[in-house]
N, C-alpha and C positions, 0 to 999 in steps of 0.2 A: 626630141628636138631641144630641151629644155637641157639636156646635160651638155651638146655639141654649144650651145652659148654659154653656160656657166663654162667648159671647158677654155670655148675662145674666148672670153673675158679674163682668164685666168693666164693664160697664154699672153693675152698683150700687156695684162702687170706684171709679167716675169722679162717680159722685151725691156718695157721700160723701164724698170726699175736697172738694167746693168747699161741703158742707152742714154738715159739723162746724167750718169755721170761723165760720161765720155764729153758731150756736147757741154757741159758744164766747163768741161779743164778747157775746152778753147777760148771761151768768153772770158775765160780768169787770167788765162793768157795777155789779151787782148788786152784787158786793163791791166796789169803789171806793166806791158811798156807804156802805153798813153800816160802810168803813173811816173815814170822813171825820167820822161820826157819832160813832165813838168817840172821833178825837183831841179831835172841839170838846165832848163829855162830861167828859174827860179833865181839859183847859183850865180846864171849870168848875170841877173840884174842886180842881184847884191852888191857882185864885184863892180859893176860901173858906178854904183853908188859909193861904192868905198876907196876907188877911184876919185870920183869928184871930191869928199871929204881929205883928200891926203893921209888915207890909213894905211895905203898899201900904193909902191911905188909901181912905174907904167911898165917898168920891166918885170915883176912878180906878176902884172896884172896880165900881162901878154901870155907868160909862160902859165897862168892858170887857165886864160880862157882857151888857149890852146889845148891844154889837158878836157877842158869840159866840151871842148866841140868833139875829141876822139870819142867820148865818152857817147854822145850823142851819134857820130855814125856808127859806133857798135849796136846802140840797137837800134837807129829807125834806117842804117846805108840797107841798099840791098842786099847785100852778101848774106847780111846778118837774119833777114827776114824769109826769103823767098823758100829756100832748103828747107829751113824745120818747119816752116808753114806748110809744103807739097809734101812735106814724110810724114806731119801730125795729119792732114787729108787724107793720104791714102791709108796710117792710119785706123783714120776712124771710117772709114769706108771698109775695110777688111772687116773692121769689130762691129759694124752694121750687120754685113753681110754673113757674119758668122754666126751673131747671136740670131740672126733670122732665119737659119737655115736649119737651125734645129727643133722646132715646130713643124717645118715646113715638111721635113723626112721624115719627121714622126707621125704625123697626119698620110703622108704617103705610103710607110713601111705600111701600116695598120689598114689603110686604104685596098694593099696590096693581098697583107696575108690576116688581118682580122677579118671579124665579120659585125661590120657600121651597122647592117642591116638587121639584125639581131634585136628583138624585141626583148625586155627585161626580164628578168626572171627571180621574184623575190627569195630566198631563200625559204621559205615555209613551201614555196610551189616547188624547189626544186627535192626537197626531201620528200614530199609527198609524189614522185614521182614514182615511174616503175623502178624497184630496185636495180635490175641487170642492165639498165641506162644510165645507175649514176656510177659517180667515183667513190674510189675507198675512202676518199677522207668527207662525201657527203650520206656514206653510210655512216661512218663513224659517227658523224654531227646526229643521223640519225636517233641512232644507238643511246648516246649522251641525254639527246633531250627525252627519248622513252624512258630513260636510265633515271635522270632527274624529277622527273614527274612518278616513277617507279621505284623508288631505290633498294625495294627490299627481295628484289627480281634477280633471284640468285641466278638461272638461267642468262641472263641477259649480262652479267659480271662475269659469267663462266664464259660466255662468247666471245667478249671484249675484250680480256686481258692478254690473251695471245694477240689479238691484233695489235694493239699494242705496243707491247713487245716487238713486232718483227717492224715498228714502226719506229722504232730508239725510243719513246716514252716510256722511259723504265718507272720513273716514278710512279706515273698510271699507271702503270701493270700493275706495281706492286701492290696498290689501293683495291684496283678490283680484283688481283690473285685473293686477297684476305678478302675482301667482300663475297666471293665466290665458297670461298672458306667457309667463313661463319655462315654462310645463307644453305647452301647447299652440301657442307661436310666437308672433311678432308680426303682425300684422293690420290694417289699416285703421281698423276697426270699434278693436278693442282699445286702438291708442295713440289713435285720439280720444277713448274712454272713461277711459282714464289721465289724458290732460292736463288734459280738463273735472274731472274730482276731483280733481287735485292742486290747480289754481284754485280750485275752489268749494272746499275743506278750507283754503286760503289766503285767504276771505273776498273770492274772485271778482278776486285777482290773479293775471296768468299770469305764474308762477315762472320761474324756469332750468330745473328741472324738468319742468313743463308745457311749455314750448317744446321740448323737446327730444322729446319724444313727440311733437308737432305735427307737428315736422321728419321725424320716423321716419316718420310717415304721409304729407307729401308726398311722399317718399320712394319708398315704394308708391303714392302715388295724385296725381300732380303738380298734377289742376287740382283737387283735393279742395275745396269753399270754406269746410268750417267750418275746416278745418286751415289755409285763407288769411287766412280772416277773423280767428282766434283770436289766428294772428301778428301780425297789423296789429295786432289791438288791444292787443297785448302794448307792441309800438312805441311807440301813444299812450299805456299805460301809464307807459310810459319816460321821456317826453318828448321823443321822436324824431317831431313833428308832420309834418315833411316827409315822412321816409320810411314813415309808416302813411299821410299824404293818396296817397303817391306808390303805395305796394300797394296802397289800397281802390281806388282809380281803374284801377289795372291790371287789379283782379279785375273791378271792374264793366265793362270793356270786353272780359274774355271772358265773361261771364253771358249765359244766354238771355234774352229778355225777359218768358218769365214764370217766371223762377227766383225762387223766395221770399228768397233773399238779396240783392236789390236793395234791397228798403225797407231791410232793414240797414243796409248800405253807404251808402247815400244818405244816413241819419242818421248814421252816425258822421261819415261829412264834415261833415256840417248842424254837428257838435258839436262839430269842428274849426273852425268858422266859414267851411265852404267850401260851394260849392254842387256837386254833381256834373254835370260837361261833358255837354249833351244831344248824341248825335254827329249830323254832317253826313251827306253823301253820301261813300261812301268812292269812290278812285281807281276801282276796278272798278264802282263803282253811274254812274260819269260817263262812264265808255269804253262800258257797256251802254247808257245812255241816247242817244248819238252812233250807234247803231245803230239804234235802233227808227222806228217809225213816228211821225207827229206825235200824234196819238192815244195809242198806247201810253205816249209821253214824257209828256204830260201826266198820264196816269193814275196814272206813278210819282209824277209831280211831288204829285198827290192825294191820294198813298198815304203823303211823305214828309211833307206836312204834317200830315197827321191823325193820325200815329205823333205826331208833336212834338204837338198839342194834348192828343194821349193823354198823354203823359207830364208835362205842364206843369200837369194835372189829378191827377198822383199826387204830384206834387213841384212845388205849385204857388209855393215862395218864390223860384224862379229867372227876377232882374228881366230879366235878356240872353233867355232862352229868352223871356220875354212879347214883348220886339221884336221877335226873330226871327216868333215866329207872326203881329204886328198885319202884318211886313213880307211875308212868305208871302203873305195873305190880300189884301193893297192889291194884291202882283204879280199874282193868278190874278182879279184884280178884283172880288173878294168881299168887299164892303164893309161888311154887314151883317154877316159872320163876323169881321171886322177889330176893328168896335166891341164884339161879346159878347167878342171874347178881350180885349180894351183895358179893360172894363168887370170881367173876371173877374180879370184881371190887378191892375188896380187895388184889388180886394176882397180877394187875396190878401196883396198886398203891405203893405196896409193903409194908409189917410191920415191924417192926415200921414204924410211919408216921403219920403225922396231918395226907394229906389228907385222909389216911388209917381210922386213929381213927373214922373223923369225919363223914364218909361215912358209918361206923356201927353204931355209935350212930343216925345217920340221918336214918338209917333201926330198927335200938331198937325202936326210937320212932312209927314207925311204925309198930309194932309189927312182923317184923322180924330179925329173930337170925340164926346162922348156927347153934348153939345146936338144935333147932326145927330140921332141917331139918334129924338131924341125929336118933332122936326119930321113 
């Protein structure tokens, strides 16, 4: 009950404070004519004195007090009063009813979808509550004051710093990624959580800092790829283009192929202005195939195409990779497969365009055309 009075007490010195000035400019009003009336009252009797004296003749005197009486119906005739007097009323009847109507919908709006009814809840009751009922940021408070009162609670740093993080306080992370650090050891998981805070707290540049937490984790984990990728990108950062095209291209050729770090990779190159190398047959896929059967070899040969049209559909701006597949599908004499990829290719690449142009004249010479295909 005690807050709903301190709130309406609050409430009517916010009324009045923007309503006493309003009602102030009419009274000031008010006295500016009574004052105006007086000086050209004033005026008039000077002149009739100066008048009776012989200072000023009866015809200057006529033509002044003529002048003082217009003076006098401009501000007390009616024309002059009634109009701004009925506009300054309604007016301040509007900025009445305006400044009062925003208490009144805010008392309502709250009435409607708060809840008045709501007993208090200090903040010490609310942390001490069951956890699965509060919020993430009254765990966090949680967390902070265990943290506070515990600080040497490497567990409790190891929890908190990804939270965190996925909260934009990079700064905190970065405090408890090293506090989690020095309490509880270095880790994988930890210097990759360090480096991505120290970047993201640096507006998504990887620092000296950040790299050197990277490096700690390749350290522990050599083919790690966000720790490879973060580096490369640190390079391009730098402007070291060769040697981040030279490590994205390293990584993506030890990547599985359905490692979700390939679309990365392939776009930072894209970004680099490079296209990422589709691979051939390796030495051992040629010495296996020199063994098999004719059947078998062909099979691979079916299997090494379709991987390549696979990939030239996830990465389809690679104009050498369209040749390669129009020239695959003219060898194994699939010619109908030749024109969709000549035709997809061309859709990719977009027309006009070299690599467009050059990727149908590289299928003319091999006697593929899209007019063919529509015969």
């Amino acid at each position: 009950m005690l807050f709903w009075i301190v709130a309406a007490l609050l409430t009517l010195l916010a009324c009045l404070a923007i309503l006493v000035p309003v009602v102030r400019a009419r009274g000031a009003s008010g006295l500016d004519t009574d004052h105006d009336l007086e000086v050209y009252q004033d005026q008039l009797a000077e002149l009739d004195r100066d008048v009776g004296r012989g200072v000023i003749g009866r015809t200057e005197a006529e033509q002044a007090r003529a002048e003082i009486g217009r003076r006098i119906l401009r501000v007390a005739g009616p024309d002059s009063g009634t109009a701004p007097a009925r506009s300054s009323q309604m007016g301040r009847i509007v900025a009445t009813l305006a400044v009062l109507a925003v208490p009144l919908a805010s008392w309502g709006i709250y009435a409607v979808t708060g809840s008045p009814n709501l007993p208090g809840q200090p903040l010490q009751a609310r942390l001490d509550a069951n956890p699965a009922d509060s919020s993430i940021e009254e765990l966090v408070a949680r967390a902070e004051g265990h943290l506070a009162a515990n600080p040497e609670d490497g567990r409790g740093w190891d929890v908190l710093a990804p939270i965190y993080y996925r909260m934009g306080r990079y700064n905190d992370a970065v405090v408890a990624y090293r506090s989690a650090i020095r309490l509880q050891g270095s880790s994988v998981t930890r210097e990759l959580g360090l480096g991505e805070a120290i970047a993201a707290n640096a507006g998504g540049t990887i620092t000296t800092e950040a790299q050197a937490a990277l490096e700690r984790a390749l350290v522990l984990e050599p083919q790690n790829p966000q720790a490879q990728f973060m580096l490369a990108t640190a390079m391009a950062q730098e402007g070291k283009s060769a040697e981040a095209s030279h490590a994205w291209r390293s990584m993506l050729a030890g990547l599985p192929a359905d490692s979700p770090w390939r679309g990365a990779v392939e776009q930072s190159l894209a970004r680099l202005g490079e296209q990422p190398a589709i691979p051939g047959p390796s030495a051992d896929d040629v010495d296996a195939a020199a063994l098999m059967s004719d059947k078998d070899r062909a099979q691979m040969i079916e299997d090494m195409v379709a991987g390549l049209d696979q990939r030239l559909r996830e990465n389809p701006q690679d104009a050498e990779g369209w040749q390669r597949l129009v020239q695959s599908y003219v060898v194994l004499g699939r010619l109908e497969d030749a024109r969709d990829a000549l035709q997809r290719g061309l859709d990719a690449l977009g027309r006009p365009s070299q690599p467009a142009a050059s990727l149908e004249t590289f299928a003319f010479e091999r006697g593929v055309t899209l007019g063919e295909q529509a015969e």
